[in-house]
N, C-alpha and C positions, 0 to 999 in steps of 0.2 A: 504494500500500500504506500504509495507517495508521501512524504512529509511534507508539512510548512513551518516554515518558522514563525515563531511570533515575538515581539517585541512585547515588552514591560517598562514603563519607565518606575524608576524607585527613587525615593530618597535616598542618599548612597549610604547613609546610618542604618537604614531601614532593609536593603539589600545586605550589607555587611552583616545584621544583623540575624537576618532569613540564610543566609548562607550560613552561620554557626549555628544554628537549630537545625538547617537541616542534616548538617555532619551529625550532629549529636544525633539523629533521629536514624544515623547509618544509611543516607541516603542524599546526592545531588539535587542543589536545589531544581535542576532539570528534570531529575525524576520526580519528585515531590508534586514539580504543576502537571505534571504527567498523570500522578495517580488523581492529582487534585481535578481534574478536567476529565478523566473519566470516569472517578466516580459521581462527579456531579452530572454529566450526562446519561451514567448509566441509571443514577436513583431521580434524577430530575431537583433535585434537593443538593444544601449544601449537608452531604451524611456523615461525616466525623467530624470528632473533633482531636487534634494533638497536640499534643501540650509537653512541658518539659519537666523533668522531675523535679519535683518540688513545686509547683505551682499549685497541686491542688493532690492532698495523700491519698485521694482515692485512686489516683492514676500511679499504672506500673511505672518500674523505672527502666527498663530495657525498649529498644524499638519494638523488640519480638513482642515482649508483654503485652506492650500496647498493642501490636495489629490482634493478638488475640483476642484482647480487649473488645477491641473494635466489633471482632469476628463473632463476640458470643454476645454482644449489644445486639448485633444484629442478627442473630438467631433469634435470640430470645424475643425479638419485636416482631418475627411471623406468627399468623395465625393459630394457635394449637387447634384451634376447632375445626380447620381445615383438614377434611381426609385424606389420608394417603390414599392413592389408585397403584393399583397393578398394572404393572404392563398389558394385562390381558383387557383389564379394564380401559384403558389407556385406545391400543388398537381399536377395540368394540366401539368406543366414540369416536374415533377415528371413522372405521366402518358406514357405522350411520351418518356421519356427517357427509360421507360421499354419497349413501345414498339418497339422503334428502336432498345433496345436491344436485346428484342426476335426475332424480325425479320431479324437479323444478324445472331444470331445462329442455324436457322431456315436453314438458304442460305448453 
């Protein structure tokens, strides 16, 4: 897939400073807007947040920690009352949904 580049301008305190968070976080600040733009595109939402040790004890203190973190926030925020389906189950909607479709275009 092709890249583009994008431009950001920053305060240069404000960059200098986004670049030492993002070391500390074990990641380029290149990668960082990276995850930052596609998790925002994938959840439509801004969905994390990360933070630096010691800013707030609830947050782990390792990068790893936190994406877990992240990872069981966002478990725990689906459904539980949603059913699991089977594959079998799965196909079978499948199924019907082609035949209701064929049978529309049929009409």
């Amino acid at each position: 897939m092709p890249q583009s580049a994008m431009t950001v301008r920053l305060d240069s305190q404000m960059k200098r400073r986004f670049d030492e968070l993002c070391a500390q976080f074990g990641m380029s600040a290149n990668t960082a807007i990276n995850v930052f733009v596609n998790a925002v595109v994938r959840t439509q939402s801004i969905p994390f947040n990360i933070s630096t040790e010691g800013a707030d004890s609830s947050h782990p203190s390792t990068p790893t920690e936190r994406l877990r973190g992240w990872y069981k926030q966002h478990l725990d925020s689906l459904d539980p009352a949603r059913p699991e389906m089977t594959q079998e189950e799965i196909n079978e909607e499948i199924r019907q949904a082609r035949a209701d479709h064929k049978a529309r275009s049929v009409e």
